[in-house]
Predicted model as a PDB file, atoms N, CA, C, CB and O in Angstrom, pLDDT in the B-factor column:
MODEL        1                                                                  
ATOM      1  N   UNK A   1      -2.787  -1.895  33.066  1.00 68.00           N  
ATOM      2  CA  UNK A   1      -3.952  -2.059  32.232  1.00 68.00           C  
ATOM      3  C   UNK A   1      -3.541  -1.989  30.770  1.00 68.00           C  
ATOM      4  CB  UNK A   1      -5.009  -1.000  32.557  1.00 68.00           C  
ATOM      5  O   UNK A   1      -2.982  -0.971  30.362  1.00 68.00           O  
ATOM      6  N   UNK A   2      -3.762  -2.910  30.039  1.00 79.00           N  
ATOM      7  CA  UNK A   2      -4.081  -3.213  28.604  1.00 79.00           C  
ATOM      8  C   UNK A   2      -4.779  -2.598  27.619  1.00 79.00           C  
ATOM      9  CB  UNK A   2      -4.573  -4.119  28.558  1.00 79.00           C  
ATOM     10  O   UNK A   2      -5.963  -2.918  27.732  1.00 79.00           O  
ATOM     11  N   UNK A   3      -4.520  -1.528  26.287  1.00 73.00           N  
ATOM     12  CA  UNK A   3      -4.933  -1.606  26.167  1.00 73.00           C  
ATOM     13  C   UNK A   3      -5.436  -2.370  24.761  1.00 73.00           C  
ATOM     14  CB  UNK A   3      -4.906  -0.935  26.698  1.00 73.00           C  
ATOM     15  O   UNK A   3      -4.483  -2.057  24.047  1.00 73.00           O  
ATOM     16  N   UNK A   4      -6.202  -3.068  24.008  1.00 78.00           N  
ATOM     17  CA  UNK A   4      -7.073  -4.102  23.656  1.00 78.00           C  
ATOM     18  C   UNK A   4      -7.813  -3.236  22.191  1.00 78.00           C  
ATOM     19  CB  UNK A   4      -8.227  -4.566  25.133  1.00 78.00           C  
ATOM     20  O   UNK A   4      -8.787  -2.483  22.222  1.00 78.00           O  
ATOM     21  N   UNK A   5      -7.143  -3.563  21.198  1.00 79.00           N  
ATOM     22  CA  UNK A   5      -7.612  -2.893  19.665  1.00 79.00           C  
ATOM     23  C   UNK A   5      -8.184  -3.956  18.626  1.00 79.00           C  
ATOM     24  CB  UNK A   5      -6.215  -2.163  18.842  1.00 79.00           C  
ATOM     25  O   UNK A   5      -7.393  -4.786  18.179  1.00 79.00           O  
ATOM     26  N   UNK A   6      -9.237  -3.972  18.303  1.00 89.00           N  
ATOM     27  CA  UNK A   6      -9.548  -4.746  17.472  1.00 89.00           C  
ATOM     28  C   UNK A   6      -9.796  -4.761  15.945  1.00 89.00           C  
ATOM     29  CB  UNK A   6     -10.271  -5.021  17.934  1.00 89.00           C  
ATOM     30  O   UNK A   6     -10.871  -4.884  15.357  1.00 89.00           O  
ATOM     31  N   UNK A   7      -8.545  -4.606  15.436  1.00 90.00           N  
ATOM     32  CA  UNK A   7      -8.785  -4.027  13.744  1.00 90.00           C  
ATOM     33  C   UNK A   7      -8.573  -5.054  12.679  1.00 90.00           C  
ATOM     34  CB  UNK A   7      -7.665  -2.786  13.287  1.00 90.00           C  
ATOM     35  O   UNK A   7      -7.778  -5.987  12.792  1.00 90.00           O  
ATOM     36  N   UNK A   8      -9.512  -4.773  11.387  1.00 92.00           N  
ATOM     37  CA  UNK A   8      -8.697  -5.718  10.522  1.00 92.00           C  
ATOM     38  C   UNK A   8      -8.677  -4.669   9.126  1.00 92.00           C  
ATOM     39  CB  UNK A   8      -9.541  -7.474  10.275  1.00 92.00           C  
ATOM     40  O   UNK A   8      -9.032  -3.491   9.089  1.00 92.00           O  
ATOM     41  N   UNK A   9      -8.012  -5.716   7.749  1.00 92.00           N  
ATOM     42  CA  UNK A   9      -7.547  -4.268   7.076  1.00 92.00           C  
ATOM     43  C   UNK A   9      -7.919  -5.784   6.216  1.00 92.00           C  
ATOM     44  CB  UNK A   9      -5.762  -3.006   7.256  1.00 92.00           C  
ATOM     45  O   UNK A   9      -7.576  -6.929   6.509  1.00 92.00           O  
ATOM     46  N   UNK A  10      -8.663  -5.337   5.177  1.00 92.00           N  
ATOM     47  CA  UNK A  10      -9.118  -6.275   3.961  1.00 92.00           C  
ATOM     48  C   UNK A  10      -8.510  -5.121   2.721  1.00 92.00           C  
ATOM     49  CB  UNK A  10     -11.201  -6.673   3.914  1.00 92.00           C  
ATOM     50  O   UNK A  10      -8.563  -3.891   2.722  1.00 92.00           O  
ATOM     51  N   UNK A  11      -7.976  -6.002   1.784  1.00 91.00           N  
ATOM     52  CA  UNK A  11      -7.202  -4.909   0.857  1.00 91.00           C  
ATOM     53  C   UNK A  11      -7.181  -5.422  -0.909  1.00 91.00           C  
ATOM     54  CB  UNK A  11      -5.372  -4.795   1.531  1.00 91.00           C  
ATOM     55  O   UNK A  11      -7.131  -6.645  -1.043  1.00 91.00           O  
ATOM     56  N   UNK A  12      -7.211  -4.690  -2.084  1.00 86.00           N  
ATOM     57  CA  UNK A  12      -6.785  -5.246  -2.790  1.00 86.00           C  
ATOM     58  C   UNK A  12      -6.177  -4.377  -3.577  1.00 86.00           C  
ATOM     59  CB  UNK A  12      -7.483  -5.976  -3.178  1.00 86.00           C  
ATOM     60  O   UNK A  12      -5.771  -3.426  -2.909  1.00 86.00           O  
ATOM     61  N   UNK A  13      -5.784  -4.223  -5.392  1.00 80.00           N  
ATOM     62  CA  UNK A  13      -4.769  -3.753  -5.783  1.00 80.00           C  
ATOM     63  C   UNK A  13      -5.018  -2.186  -5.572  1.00 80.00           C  
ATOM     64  CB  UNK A  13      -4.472  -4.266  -7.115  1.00 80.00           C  
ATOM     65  O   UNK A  13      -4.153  -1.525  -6.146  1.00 80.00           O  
ATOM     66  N   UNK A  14      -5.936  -1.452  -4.926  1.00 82.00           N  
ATOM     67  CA  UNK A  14      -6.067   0.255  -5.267  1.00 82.00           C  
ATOM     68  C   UNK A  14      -6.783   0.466  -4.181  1.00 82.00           C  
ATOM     69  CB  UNK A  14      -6.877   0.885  -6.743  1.00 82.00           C  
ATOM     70  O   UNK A  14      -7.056   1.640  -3.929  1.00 82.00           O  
ATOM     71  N   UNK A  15      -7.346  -0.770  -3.117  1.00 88.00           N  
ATOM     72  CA  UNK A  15      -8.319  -0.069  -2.145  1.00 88.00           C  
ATOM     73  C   UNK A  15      -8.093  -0.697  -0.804  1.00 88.00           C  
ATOM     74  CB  UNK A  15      -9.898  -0.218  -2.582  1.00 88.00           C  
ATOM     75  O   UNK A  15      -7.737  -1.871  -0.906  1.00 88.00           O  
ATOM     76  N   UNK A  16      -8.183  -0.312   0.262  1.00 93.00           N  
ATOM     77  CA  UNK A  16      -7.929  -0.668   1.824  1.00 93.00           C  
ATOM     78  C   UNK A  16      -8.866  -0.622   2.798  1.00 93.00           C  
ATOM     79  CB  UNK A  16      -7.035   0.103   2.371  1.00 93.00           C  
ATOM     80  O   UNK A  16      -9.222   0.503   3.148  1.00 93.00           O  
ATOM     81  N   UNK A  17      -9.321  -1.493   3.287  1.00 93.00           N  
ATOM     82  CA  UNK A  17     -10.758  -0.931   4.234  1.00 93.00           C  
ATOM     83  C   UNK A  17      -9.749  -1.512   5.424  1.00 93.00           C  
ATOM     84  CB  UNK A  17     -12.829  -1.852   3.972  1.00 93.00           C  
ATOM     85  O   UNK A  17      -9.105  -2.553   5.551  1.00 93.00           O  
ATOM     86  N   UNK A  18      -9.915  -0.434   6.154  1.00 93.00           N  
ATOM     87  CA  UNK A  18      -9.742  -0.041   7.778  1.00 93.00           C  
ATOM     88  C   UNK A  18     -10.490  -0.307   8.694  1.00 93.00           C  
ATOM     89  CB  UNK A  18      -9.701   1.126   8.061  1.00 93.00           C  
ATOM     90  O   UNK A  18     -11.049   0.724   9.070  1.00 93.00           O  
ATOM     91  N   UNK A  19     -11.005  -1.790   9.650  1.00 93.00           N  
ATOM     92  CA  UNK A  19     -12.188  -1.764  10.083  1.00 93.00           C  
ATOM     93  C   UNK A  19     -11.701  -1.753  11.270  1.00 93.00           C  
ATOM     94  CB  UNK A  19     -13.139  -2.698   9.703  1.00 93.00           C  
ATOM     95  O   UNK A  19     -10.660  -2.396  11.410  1.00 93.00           O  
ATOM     96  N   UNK A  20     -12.361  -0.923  12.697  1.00 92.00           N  
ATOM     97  CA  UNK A  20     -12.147  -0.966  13.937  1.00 92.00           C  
ATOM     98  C   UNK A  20     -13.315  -1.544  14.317  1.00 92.00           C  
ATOM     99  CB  UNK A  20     -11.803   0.214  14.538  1.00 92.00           C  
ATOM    100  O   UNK A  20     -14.305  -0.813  14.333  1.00 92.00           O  
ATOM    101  N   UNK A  21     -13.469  -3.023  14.719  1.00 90.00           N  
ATOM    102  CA  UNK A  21     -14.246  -3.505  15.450  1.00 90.00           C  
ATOM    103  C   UNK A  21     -14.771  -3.239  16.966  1.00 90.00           C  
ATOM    104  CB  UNK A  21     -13.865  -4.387  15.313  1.00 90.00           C  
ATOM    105  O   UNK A  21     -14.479  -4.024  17.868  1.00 90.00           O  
ATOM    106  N   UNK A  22     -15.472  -2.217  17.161  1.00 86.00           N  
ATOM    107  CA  UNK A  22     -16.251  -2.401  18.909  1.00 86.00           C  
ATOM    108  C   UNK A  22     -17.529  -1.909  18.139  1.00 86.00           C  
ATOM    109  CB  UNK A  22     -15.585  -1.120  20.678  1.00 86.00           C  
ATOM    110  O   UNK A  22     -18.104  -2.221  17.097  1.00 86.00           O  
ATOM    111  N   UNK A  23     -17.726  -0.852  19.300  1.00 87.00           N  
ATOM    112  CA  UNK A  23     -19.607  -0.268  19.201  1.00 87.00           C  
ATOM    113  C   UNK A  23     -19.157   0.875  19.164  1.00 87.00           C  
ATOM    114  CB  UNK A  23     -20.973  -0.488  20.571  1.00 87.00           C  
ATOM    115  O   UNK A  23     -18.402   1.226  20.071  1.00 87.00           O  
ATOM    116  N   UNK A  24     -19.555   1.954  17.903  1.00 92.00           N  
ATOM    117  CA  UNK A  24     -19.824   1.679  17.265  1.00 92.00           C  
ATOM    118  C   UNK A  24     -18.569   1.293  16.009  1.00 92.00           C  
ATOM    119  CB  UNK A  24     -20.713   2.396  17.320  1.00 92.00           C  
ATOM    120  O   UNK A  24     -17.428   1.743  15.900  1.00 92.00           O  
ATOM    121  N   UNK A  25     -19.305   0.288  15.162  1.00 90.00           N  
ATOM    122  CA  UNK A  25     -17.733  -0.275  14.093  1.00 90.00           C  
ATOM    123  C   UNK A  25     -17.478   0.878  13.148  1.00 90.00           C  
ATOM    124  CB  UNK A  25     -18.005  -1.926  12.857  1.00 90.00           C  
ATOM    125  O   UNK A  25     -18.209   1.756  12.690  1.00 90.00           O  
ATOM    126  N   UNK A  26     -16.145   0.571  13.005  1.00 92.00           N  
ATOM    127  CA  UNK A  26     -15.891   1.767  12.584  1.00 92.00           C  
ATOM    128  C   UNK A  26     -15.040   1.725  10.830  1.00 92.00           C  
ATOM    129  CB  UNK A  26     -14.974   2.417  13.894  1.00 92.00           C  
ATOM    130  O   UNK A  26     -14.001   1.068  10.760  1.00 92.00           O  
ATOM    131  N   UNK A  27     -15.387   2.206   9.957  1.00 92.00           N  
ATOM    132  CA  UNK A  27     -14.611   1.578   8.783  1.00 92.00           C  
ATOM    133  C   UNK A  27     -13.866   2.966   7.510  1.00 92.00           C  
ATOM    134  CB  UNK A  27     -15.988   0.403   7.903  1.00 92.00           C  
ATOM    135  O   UNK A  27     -14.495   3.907   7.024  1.00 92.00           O  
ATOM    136  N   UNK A  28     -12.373   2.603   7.282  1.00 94.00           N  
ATOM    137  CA  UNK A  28     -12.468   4.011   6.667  1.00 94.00           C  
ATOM    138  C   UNK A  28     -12.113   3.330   5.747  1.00 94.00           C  
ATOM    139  CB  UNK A  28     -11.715   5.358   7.070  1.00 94.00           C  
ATOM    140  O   UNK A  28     -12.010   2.116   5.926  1.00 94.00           O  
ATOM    141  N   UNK A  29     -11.771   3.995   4.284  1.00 93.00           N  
ATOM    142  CA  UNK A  29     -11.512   3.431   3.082  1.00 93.00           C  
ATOM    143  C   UNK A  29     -10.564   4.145   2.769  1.00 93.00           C  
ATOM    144  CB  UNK A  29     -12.480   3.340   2.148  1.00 93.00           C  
ATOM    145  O   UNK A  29     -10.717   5.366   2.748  1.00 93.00           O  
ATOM    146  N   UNK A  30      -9.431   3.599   2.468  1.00 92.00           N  
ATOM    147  CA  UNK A  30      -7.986   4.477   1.921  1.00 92.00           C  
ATOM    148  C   UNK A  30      -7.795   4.028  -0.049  1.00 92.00           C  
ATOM    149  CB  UNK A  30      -6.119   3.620   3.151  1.00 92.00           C  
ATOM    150  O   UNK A  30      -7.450   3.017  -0.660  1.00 92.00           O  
ATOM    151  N   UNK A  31      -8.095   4.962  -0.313  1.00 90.00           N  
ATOM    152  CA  UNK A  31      -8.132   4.453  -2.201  1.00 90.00           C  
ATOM    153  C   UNK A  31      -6.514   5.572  -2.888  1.00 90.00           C  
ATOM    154  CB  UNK A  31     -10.462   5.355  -3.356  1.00 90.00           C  
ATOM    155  O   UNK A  31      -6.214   6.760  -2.776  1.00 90.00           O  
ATOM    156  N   UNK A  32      -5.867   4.374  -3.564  1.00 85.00           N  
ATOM    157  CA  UNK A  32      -4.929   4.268  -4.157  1.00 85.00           C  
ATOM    158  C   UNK A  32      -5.118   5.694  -5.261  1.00 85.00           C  
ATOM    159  CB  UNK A  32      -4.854   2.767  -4.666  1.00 85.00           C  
ATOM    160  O   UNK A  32      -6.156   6.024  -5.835  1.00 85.00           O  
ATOM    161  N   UNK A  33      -3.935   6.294  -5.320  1.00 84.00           N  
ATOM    162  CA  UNK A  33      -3.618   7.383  -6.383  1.00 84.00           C  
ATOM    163  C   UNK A  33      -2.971   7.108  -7.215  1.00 84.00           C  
ATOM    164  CB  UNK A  33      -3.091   8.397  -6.076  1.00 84.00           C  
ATOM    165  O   UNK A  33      -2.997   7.961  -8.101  1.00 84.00           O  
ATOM    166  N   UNK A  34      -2.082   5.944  -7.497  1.00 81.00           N  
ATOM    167  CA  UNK A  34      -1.215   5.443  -7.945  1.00 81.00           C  
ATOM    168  C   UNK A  34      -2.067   4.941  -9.426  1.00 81.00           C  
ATOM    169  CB  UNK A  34      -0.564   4.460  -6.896  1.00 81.00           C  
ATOM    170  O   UNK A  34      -3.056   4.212  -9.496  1.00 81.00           O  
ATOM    171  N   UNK A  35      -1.318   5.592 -10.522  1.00 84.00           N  
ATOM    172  CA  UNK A  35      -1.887   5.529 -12.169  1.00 84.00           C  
ATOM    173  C   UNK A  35      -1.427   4.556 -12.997  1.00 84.00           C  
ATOM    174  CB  UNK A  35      -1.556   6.736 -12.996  1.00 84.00           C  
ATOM    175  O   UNK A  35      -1.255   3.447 -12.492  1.00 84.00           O  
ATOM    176  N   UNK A  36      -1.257   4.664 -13.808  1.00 84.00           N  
ATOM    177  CA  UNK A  36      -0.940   3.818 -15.054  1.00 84.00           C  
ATOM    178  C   UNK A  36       0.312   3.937 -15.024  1.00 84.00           C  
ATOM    179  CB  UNK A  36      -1.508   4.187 -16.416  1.00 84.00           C  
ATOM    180  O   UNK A  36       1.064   2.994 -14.779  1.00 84.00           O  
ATOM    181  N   UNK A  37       0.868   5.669 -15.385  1.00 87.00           N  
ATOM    182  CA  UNK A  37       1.826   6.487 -15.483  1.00 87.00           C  
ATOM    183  C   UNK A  37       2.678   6.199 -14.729  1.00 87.00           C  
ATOM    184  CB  UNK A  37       1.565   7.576 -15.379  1.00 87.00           C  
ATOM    185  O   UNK A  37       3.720   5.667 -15.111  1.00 87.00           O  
ATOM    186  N   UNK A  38       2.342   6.590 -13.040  1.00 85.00           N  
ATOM    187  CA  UNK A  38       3.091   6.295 -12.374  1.00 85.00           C  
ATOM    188  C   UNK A  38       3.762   5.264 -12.428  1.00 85.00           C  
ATOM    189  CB  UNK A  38       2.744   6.400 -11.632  1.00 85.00           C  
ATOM    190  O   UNK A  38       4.993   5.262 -12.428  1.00 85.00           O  
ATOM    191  N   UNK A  39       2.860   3.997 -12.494  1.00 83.00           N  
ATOM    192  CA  UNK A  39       3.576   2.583 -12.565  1.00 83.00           C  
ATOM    193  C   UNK A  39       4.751   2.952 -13.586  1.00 83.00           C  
ATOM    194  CB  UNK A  39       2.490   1.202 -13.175  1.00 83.00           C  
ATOM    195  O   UNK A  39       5.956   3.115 -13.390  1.00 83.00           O  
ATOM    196  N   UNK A  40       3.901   3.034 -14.857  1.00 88.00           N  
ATOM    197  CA  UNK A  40       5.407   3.105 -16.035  1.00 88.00           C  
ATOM    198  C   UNK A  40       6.987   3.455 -15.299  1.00 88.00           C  
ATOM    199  CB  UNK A  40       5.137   4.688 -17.345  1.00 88.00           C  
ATOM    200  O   UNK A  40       8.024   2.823 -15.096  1.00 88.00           O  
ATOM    201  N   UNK A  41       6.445   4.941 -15.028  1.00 88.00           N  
ATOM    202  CA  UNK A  41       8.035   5.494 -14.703  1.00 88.00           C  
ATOM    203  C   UNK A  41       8.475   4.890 -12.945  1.00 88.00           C  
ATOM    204  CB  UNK A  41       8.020   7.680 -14.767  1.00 88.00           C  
ATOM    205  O   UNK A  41       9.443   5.393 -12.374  1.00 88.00           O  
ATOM    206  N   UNK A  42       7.764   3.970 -12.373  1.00 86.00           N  
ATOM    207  CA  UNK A  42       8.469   3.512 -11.606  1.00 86.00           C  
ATOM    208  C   UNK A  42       9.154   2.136 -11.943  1.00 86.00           C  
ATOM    209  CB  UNK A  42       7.794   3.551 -10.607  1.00 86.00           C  
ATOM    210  O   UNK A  42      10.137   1.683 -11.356  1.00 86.00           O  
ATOM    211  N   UNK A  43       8.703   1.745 -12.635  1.00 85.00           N  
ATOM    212  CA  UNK A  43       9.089   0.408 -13.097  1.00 85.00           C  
ATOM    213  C   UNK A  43      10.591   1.028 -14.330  1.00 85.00           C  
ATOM    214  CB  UNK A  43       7.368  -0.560 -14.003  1.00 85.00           C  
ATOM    215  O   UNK A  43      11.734   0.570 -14.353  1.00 85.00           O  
ATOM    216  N   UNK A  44      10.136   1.919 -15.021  1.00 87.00           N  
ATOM    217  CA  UNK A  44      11.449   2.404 -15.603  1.00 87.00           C  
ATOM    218  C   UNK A  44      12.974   2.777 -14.688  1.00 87.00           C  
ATOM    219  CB  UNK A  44      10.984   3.696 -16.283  1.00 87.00           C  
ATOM    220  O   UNK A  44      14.118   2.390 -14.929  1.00 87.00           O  
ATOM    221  N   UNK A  45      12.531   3.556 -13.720  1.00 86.00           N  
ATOM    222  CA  UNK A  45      13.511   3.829 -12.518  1.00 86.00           C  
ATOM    223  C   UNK A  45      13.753   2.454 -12.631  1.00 86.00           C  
ATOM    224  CB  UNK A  45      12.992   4.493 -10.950  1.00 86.00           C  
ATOM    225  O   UNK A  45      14.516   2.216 -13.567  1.00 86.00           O  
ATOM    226  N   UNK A  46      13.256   1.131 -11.812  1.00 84.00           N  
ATOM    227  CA  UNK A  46      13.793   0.561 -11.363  1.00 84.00           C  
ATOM    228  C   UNK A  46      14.825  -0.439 -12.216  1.00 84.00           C  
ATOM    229  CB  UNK A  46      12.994   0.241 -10.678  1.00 84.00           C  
ATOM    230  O   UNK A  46      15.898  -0.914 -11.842  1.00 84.00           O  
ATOM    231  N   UNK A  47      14.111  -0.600 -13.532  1.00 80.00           N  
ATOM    232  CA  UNK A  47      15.240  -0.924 -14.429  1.00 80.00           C  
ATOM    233  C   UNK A  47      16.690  -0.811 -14.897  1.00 80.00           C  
ATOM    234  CB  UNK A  47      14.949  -0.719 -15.035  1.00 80.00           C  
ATOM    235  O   UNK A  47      17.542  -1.591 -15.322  1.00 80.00           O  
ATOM    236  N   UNK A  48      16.571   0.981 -14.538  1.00 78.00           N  
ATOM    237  CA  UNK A  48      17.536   1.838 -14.801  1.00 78.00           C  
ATOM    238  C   UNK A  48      18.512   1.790 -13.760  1.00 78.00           C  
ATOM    239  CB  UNK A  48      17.043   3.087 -14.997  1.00 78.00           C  
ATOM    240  O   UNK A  48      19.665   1.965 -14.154  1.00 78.00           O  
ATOM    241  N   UNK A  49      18.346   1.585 -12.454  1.00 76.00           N  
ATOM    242  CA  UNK A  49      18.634   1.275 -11.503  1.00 76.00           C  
ATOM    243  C   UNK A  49      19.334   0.097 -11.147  1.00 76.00           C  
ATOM    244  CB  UNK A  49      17.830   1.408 -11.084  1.00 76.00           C  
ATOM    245  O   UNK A  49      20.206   0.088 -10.278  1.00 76.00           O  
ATOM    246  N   UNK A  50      18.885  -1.156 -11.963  1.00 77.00           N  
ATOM    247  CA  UNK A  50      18.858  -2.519 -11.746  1.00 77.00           C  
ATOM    248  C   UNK A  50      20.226  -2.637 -12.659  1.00 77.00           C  
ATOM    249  CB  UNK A  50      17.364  -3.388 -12.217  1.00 77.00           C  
ATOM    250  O   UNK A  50      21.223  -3.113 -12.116  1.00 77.00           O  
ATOM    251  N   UNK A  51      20.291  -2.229 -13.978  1.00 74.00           N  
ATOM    252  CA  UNK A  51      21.090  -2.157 -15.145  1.00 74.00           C  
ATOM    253  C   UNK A  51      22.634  -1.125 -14.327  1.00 74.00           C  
ATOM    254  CB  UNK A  51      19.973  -1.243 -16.664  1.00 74.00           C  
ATOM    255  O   UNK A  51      23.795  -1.521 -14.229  1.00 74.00           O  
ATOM    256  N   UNK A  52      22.157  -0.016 -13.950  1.00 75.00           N  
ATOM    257  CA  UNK A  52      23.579   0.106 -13.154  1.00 75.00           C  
ATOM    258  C   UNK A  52      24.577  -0.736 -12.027  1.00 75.00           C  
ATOM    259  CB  UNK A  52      23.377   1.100 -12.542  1.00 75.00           C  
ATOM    260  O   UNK A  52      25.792  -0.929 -12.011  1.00 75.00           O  
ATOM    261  N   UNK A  53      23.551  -1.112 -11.165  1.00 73.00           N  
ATOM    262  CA  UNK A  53      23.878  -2.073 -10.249  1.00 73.00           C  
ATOM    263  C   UNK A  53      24.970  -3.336 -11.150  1.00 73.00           C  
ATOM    264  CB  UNK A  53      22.294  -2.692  -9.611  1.00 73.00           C  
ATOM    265  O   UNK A  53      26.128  -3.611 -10.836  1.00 73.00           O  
ATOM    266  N   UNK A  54      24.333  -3.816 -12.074  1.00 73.00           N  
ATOM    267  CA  UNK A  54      24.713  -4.742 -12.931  1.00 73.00           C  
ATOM    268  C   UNK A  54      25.703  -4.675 -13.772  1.00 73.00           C  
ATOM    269  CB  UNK A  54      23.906  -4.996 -13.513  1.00 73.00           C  
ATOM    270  O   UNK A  54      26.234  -5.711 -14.173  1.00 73.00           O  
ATOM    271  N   UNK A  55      26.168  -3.292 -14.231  1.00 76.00           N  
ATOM    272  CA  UNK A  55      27.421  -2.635 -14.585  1.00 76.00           C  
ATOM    273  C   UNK A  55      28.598  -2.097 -13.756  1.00 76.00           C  
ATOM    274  CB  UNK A  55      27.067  -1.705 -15.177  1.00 76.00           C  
ATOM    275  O   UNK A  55      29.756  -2.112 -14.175  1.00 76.00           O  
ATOM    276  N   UNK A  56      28.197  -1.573 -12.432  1.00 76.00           N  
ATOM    277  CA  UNK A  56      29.157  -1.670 -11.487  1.00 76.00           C  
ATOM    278  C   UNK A  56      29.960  -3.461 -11.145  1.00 76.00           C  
ATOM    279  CB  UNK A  56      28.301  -1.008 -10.179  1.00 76.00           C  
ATOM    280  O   UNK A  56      31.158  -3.704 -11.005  1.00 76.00           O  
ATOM    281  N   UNK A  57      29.197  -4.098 -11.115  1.00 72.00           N  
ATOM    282  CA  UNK A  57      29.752  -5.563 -10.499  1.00 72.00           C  
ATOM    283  C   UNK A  57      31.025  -6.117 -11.307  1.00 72.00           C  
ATOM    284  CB  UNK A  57      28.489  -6.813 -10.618  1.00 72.00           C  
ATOM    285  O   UNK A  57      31.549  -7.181 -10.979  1.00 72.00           O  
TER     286      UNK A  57                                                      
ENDMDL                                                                          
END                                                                             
């Protein structure tokens, strides 16, 4: 026996809806923590990162 899940996930840049389709439907919302800030210093890492890579070679 099978078993048979019916989900879909509609999403955009900070928010996620979780929908489980039967009876009753079911929907959760997953919302992004991810800041301004954060972005900055991840995008800095990865620079910093990118620039070593590029000096080893």
């Amino acid at each position: 026996m099978e078993t048979e899940r019916k989900t879909g996930i509609c999403m955009d840049h900070s928010h996620a809806h979780l929908i489980e389709y039967g009876e009753p439907m079911v929907t959760k919302v997953v919302i992004s923590k991810f800041t301004d800030a954060e972005r900055e210093r991840s995008l800095v890492k990865s620079e910093k990162n990118d620039a070593q890579k590029k000096a080893a070679r």
